[in-house]
C-alpha positions in Angstrom: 112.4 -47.3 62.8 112.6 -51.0 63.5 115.4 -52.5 65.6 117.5 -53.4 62.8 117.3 -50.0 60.9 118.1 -48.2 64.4 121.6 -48.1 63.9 122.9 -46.0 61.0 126.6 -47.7 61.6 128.1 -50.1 63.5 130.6 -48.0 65.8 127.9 -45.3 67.3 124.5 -44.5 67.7 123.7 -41.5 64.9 120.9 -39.1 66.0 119.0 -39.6 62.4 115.9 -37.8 63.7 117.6 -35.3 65.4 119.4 -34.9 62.2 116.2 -34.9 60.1 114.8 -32.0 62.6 117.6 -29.9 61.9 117.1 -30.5 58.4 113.6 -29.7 58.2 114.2 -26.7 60.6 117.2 -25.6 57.9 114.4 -25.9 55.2 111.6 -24.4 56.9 114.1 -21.3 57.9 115.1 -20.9 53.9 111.2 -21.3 52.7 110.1 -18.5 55.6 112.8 -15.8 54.4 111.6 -16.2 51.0 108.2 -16.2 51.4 108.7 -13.0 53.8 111.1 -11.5 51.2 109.0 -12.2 48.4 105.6 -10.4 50.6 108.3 -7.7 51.3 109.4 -6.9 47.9 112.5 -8.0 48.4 114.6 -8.3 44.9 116.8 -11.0 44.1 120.5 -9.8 42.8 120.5 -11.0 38.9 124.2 -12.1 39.7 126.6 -12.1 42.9 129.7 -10.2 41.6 132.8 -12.9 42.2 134.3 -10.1 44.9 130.8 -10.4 46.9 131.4 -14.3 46.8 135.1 -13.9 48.1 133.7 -11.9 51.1 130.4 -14.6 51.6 133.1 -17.5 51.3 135.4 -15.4 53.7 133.1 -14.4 56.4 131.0 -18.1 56.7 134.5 -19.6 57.0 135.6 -17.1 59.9 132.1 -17.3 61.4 131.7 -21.3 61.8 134.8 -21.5 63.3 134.4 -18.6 65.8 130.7 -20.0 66.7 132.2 -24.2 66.6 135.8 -23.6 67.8 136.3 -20.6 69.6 137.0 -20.8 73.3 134.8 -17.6 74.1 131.9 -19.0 72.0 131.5 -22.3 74.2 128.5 -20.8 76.2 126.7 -21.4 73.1 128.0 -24.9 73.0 127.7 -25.8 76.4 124.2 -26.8 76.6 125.1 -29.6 73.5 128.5 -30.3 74.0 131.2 -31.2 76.2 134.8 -30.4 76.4 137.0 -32.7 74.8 140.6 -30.8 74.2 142.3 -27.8 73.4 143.7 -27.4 69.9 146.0 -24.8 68.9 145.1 -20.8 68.6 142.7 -20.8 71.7 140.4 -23.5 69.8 138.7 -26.3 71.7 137.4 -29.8 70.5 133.7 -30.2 71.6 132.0 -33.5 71.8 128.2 -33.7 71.5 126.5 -35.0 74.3 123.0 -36.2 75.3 119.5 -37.8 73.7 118.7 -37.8 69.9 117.6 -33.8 69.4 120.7 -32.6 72.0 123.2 -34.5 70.2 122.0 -33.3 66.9 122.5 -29.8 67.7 126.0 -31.0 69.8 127.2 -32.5 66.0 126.1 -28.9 64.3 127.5 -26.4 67.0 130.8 -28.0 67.2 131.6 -28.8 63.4 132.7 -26.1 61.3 131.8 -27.7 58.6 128.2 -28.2 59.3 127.6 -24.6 60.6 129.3 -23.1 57.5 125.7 -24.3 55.9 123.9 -22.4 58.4 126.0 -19.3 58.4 126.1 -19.0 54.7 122.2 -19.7 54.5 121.9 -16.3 57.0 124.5 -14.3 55.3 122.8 -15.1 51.5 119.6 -14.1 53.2 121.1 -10.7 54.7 123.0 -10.6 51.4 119.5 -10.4 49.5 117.7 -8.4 52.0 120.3 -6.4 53.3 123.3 -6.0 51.3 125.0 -3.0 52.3 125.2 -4.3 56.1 125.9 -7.5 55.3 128.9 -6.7 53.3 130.1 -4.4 56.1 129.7 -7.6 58.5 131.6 -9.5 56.1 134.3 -7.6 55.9 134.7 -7.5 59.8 134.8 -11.4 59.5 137.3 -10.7 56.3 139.3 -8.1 58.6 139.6 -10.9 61.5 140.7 -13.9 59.0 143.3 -11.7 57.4 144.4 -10.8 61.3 144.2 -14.6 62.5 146.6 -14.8 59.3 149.1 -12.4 60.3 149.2 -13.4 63.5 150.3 -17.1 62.4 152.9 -15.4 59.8 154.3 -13.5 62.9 154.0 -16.9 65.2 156.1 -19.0 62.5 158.4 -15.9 61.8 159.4 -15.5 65.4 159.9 -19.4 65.5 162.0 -19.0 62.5 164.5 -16.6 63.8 164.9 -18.2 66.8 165.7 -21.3 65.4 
């Protein structure tokens, strides 16, 4: 990269390589399961029932936001990110900190978003390999977004009636 091509915006320096190594390390993660799976026998479902989807859709949702937001899950963070506020239901905004590679895995770790990629990319793979278990691990997920969901309705009901 040349001077002028160093900056990807204006406002902040973007980690492009770091980006580009988590990228390739995404790709090379997706192309190793299947050629294992493929040495392994492992058969492909001819079509993901729309229930099995709900439950994939359900759990990556719970799981990105438990390993990006969750208070308890900041260990994992910490190396990457930093601290930047408490939001509401015991979740924390992190902000990514450090040289190109650190604050490309700093971005990933502490966006839901991005590591909703990531987790679904595992849970297709353990969905392939291993469905039985991974259904039963999505429906714990399931089981704690329903919960996170009543415990909200309860919140806002409580408000209500004291209102």
């Amino acid at each position: 990269m040349t001077a002028d091509t160093a900056r990807y915006d204006d406002e902040d320096e973007v980690p492009l390589k770091g980006y580009a190594g988590l990228a390739a390390t995404f790709t090379a993660g997706v192309a190793g399961y299947a050629l294992v799976a493929r040495r392994r026998g492992v058969r492909l479902p001819e079509r993901v029932p729309p229930w099995d989807l709900a439950l994939l859709g359900t759990a990556t949702f719970k799981a990105s936001r438990l390993l990006s937001k969750d208070k308890i899950t900041s260990f994992l963070r910490a190396p990457f990110t930093e601290r930047d506020s408490e939001g509401p239901a015991n979740e924390v905004m992190d902000e990514s900190r450090g040289g190109e590679a650190r604050r490309a895995v700093g971005d990933l770790v502490s966006c839901p978003f991005c590591t909703s990629a990531w987790v679904a990319g595992a849970l297709v793979c353990g969905y392939a390999s291993a469905p039985r278990a991974t259904r039963l691990l999505c429906v714990g997920l399931g089981a704690v977004t329903v919960a996170d969901w009543l415990q909200y309705a309860w919140s806002w009901t409580e408000q209500s009636a004291e209102s």
